[in-house]
C-alpha positions in Angstrom: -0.3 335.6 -64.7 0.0 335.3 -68.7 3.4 336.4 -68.4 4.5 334.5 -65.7 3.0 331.7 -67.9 4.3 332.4 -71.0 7.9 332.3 -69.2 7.4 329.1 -67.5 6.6 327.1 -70.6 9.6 328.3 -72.7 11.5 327.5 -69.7 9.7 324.0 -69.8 10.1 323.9 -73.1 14.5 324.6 -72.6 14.4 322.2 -70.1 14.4 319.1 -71.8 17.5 320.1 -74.6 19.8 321.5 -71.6 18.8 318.6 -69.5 19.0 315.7 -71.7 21.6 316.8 -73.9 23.8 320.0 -73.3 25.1 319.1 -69.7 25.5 315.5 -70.4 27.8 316.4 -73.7 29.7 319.2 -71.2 30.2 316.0 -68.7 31.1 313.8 -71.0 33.8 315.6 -72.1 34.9 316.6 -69.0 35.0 312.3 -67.5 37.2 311.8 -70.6 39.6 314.6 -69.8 39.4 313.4 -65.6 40.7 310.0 -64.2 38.3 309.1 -62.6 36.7 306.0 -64.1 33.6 306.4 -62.0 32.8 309.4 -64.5 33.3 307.6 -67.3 30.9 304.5 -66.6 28.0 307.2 -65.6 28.7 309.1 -68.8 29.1 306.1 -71.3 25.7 304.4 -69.1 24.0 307.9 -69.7 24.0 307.5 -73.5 23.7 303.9 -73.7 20.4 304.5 -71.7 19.6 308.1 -73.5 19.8 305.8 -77.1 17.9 303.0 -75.6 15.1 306.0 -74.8 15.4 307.4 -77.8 14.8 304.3 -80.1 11.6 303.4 -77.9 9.9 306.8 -78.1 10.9 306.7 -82.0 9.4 303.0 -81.9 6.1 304.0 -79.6 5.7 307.5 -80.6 1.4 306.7 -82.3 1.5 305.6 -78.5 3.5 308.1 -76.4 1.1 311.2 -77.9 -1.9 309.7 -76.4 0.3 310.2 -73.0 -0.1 314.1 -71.9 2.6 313.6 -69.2 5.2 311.9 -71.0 7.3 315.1 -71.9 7.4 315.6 -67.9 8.0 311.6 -67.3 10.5 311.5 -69.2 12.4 314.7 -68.2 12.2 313.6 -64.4 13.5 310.2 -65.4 16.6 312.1 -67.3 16.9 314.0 -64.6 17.6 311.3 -62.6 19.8 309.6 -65.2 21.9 313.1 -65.1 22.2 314.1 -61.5 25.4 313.5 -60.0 23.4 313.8 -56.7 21.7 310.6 -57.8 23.7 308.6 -60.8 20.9 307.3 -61.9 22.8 305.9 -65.4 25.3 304.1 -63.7 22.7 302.3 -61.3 20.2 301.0 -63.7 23.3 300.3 -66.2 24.5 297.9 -63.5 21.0 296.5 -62.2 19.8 296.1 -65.5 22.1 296.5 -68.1 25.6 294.9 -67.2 23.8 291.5 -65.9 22.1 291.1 -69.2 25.3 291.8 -71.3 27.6 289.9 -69.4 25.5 286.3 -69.3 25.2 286.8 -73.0 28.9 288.1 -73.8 32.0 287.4 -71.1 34.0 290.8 -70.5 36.3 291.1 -73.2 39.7 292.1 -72.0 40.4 294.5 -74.9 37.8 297.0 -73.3 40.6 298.4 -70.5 41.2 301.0 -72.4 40.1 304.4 -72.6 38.2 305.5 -75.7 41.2 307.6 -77.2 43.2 304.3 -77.0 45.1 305.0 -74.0 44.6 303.2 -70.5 42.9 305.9 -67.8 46.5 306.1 -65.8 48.0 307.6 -68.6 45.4 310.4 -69.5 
């Protein structure tokens, strides 16, 4: 049973990195090579969301370490965020996100372009 246990935290442990940041970089670049705008909203929604995260566990952290579960929280939450079973990023960027941005700041028209500067239907 030690073993098993020793195994199963460094898995834990792997998790998290490979989770919330290996597959989502991997993804990302693979929605800017694709077509497919849908990609690139759950991508670009991912790390909006991912930052947003970031900067309150940075801001609550005194807080968060009197949490034991929050390393598991967290992960199930990213998990979600990732999944392309789920799309968890581009949901709550659109419930939560895009309503809030777009009372305070109309859509901007120079945004129809791709990252790299050219429109989607030329990539």
């Amino acid at each position: 049973m030690g073993h098993l246990w020793t195994v199963l935290t460094h898995a834990h442990s792997l998790a998290g990195p490979v989770l919330m940041l290996l597959y989502p970089l991997y993804a990302s670049v693979m929605a800017i090579e694709s077509t497919s705008k849908g990609e690139d909203e759950q991508w670009l929604a991912y790390w909006i969301l991912y930052s947003f995260l970031t900067l309150v566990e940075m801001l609550f952290r005194s807080l968060l370490e009197w949490v034991p579960v929050w390393y598991d929280v967290k992960l199930i939450l990213v998990a979600w965020l990732v999944l392309p079973q789920f799309n968890g990023a581009a949901f709550l960027y659109k419930k939560l996100v895009r309503e809030r941005i777009l009372k305070r700041h109309p859509k901007p028209s120079s945004l129809t372009s791709s990252p790299i500067g050219k429109p989607k239907s030329e990539n």
